[in-house]
N, C-alpha and C positions, 0 to 999 in steps of 0.2 A: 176750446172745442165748441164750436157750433149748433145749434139745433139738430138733430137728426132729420127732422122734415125744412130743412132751410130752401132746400130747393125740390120745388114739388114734381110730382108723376108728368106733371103739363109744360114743364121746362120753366117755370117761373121760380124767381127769389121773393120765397112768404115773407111778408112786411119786411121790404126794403126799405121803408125811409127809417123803423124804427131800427132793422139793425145797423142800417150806417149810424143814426147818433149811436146807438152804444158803443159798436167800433171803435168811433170818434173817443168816448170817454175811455176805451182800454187803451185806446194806442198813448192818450196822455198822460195813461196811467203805467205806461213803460212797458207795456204786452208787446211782444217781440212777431205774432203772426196769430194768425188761427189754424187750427184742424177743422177736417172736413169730409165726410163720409160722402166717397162717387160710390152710389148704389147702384150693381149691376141691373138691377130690378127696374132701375127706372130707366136707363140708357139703350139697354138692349132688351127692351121690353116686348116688343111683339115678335119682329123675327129675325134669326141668327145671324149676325156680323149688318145688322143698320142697326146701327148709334145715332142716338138723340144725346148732343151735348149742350145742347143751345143754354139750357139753364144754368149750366157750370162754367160758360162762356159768361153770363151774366154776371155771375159770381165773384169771378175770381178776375173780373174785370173793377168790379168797387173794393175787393181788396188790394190790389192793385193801385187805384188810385189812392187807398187810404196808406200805401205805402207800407203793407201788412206784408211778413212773410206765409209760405201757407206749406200745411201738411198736409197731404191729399193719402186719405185712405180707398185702395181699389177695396171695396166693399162687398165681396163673392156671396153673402150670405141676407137673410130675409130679416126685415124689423119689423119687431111686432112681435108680442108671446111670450117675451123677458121681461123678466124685473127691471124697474127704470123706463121699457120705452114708452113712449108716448103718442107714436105714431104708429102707421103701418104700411109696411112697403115688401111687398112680395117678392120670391124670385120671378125671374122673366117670363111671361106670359108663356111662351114656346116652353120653355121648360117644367111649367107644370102639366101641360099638356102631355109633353114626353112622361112623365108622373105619374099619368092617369093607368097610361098602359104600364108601365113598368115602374112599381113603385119600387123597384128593385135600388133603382138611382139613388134612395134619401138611407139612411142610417136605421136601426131598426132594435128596439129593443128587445128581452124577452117576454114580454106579452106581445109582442106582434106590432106594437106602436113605431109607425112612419113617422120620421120627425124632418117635417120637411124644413127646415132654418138652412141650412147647407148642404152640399151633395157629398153623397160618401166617397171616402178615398176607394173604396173600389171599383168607381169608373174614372179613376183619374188616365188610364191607357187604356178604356174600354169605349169604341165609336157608339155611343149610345144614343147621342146628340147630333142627330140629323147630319152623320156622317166625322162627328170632331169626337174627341175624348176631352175629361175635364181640360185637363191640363191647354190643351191646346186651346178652349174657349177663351181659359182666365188670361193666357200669352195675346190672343186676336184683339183681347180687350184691351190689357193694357199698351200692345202697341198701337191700337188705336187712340188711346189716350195719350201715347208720348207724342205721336204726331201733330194730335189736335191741338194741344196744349206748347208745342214748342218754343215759343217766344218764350212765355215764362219759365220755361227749364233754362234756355239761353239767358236770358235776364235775373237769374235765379229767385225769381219770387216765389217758387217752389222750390222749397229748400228737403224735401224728405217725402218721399213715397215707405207709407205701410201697408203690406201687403196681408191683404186679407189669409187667413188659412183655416178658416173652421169657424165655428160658431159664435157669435159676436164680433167678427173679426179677429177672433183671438186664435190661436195655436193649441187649439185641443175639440174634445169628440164634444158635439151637442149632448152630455153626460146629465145637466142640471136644468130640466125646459121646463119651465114653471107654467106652459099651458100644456103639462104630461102631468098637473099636481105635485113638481117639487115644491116646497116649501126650507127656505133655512132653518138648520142647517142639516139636510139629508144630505146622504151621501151623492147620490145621482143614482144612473142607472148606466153598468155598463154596453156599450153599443155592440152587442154579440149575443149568443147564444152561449151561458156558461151553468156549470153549477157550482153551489156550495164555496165559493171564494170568500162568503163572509157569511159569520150566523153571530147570532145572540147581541144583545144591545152593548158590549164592550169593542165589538167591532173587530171580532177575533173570527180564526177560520180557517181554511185551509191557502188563503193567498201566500203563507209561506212556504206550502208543501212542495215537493219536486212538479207536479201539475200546473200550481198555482204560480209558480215562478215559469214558467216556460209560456202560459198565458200570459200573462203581464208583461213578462219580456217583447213576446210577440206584438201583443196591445198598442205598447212603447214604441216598439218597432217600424211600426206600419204608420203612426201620427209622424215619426222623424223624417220617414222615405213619402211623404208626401209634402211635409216640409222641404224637403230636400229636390223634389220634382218643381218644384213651383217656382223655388226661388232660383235655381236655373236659369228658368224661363224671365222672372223679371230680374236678374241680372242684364239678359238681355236686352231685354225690353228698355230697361231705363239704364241703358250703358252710362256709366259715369257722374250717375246721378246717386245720393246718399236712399237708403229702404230700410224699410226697418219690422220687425214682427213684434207682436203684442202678444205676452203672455199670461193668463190671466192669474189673479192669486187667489187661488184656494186655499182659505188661510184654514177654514174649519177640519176636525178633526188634525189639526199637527200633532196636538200632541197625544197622540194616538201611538202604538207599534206601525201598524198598517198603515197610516194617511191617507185611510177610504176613499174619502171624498176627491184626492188628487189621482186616487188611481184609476177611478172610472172616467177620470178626463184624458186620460193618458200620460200621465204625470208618474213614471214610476218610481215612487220616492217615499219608500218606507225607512224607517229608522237604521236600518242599515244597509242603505243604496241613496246613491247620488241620483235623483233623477232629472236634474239640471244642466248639469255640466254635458250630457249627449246633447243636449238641446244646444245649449250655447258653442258646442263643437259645429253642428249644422250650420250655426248663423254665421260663424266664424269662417268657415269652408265659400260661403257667400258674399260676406262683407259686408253684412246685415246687421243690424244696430238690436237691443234689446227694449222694448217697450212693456215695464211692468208696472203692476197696479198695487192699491193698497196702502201706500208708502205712508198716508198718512193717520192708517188706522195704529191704537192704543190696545196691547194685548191686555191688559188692565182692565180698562175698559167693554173690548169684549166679552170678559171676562165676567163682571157685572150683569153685563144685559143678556148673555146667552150662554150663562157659565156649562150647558149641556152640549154644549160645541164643540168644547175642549178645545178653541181656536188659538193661535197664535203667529197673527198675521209681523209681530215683529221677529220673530223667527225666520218666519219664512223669507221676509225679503230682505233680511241679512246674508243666505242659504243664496237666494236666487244671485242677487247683487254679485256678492261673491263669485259665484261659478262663475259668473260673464265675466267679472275682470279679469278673474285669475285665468277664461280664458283668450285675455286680449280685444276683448269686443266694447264697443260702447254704448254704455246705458243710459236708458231716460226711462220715465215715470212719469203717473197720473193719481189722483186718487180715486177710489174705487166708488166711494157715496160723496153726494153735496158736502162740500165744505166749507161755512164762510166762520171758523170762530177758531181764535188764536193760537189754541191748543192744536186742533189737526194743522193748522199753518207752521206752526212749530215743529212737529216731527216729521213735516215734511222736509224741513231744513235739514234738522240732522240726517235724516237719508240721504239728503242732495250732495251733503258737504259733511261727511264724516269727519269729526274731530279725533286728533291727534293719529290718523291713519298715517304710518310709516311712508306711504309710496303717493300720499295726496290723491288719491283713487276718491271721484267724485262723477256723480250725474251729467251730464251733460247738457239734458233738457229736460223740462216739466211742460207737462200739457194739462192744462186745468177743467175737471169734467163738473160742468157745462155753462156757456153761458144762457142766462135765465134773465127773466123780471127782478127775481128775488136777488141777485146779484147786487143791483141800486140800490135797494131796500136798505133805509136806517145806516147801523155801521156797518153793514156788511162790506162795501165798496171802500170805506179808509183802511177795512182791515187787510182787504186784499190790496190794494197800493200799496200799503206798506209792506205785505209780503212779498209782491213782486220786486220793491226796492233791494230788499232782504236778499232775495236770490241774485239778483244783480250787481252784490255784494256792496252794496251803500249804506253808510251809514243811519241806523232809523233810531228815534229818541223815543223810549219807553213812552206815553203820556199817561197808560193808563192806570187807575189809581190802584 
């Protein structure tokens, strides 16, 4: 995965000569391609339907030569304001204008807080946008990207389009916004107007009551049917081209009744409800791949450092895995935080390549989040060689003592 500011607001690729040498060192280190955030913010930045691609023509012109596959993520949402970024990259100029007057367009808690990272699914059929509704923006965009880009769809040096759906790019409601004061591991905040769904610090409430289940449900509901609108749309768009969605993993409170923290993202998945499998039904319906996170976290280990979390991220992405195969889709994975040391390389494997699984049900792809400085640093880079070797299912000789 590439820098998130790789390519800037001005159409340029930030230090090109230093990421082609590092390129140069993945690709001989057996890396199969990069990922790559196309932020709508910076493309279609001042006004509706003129694209600025020149930067990503840049781009994906040195991967290209460096004979790199690529993921290109349509990126509908703002960087900046999350845990992890680094950068900052608005939505498009025109649209926060539209904003200004109707802040009606962003997502809205109950204190009244606007969170402008992504547009609410409630103008996804609403012309709000100088005459287009979401949906039809996110479609203009990416068929302006299958167009601009066609050689390499034809040449397949773009091997997978992930379509943006919500906050981070991920498949769920701006719940957890860390410049709204979340801190790990809160539950979030859900994006409505509700009462009484949770009280007391056990995380108990009325989300079970006949109310609280008809909320949730609906909650649930409304994040599916805008997955469901979109990828329509880039089904089209990228006719016969592999897509895929990213779901993020809320590993905190699992082991909860409720799974708080998953239900204000839209994740309706308490201890007794699937809230998975509707999702990987969606993706399925599309032909849409699964992109989950986490895979290399240690519930043990969370365990240790934020035993008030009550988290259990290998649960969960046993639970997620799971629903996608059993319903026929294929899965890939990233891990959630920096990782260069043996132990997270390690239960990444077993994710990848479940041992002694009856049906041989394994990953398909890993996308390594992110490349950085600290990457080269010391052993970090033999550790990752030889993990990549590891996934490429080659043989690696233990050296270390």
């Amino acid at each position: 995965m590439l820098p998130l500011g790789v390519v800037s607001v001005k159409g340029e690729v930030a230090e090109a000569d230093e990421l082609v040498a590092q390129l140069r060192v993945l690709k001989a280190a057996g890396v199969d391609g990069v990922m790559v955030d196309c932020w709508w913010g910076n493309v279609e930045a001042h006004r509706p339907q003129e694209y600025n691609w020149a930067g990503y023509k840049r781009l994906f012109h040195i991967i290209r030569d460096l004979k790199l596959k690529l993921q290109v993520v349509m990126s509908f949402h703002e960087c900046g304001g999350n845990v992890g970024d680094d950068v900052s990259i608005p939505l498009p100029e025109w649209v926060i204008e539209i904003g200004k007057s109707n802040p009606d367009i962003y997502f809205t808690d109950r204190e009244g807080r606007r969170n402008t990272e992504c547009l609410s699914w409630g103008i996804d059929k609403e012309r709000v946008l100088q005459g287009r509704t979401a949906v039809e923006v996110y479609f203009d965009f990416m068929r302006s990207f299958r167009v601009e880009f066609d050689e390499y769809f034809e040449d397949g040096i773009i091997s997978e389009i992930e379509v943006g759906l919500g906050a981070c790019g991920e498949l769920r409601y701006p719940s957890y916004a860390a410049n709204h004061g979340w801190k790990y591991p809160g539950i979030g905040e859900f994006q409505g107007f509700i009462e009484g769904i949770f009280c007391s610090s056990a995380m108990t409430g009325d989300y079970d009551s006949y109310y609280g289940r008809f909320f949730l449900n609906w909650y649930a509901q409304v994040l599916l049917d805008h997955a469901d609108r979109v990828l329509m749309l880039a089904r089209l768009a990228f006719e016969g081209s592999a897509i895929a969605v990213k779901v993020s993993g809320i590993h905190w409170w699992y082991k909860t009744a409720s799974h708080a923290a998953e239900l204000t993202a839209g994740f309706y998945n308490p201890c007794n409800r699937d809230g998975y499998a509707p999702i990987a039904q969606v993706l399925k319906k599309h032909g849409a791949a699964l992109n989950f996170t986490c895979v290399e976290l240690r519930t043990m280990d969370q365990h240790e450092v934020y035993p008030e979390a009550l988290a259990d991220p290998e649960g969960l992405v046993w639970q997620v895995l799971n629903a996608a195969w059993d319903a026929g889709i294929q899965v890939a994975s990233e891990n959630a935080l920096p990782c260069y040391d043996r132990d997270g390389f390690n239960k990444t494997l077993e994710n990848a390549k479940p041992r002694n699984d009856p049906d041989g049900r394994h990953l398909f792809g890993f996308t390594y989040l992110r490349l950085c400085s600290t990457l080269f640093e010391g052993p970090n880079l033999p550790e990752f060689e030889r993990f990549v070797k590891r996934m490429h299912g080659e043989a690696v000789h233990d050296l270390r003592a």
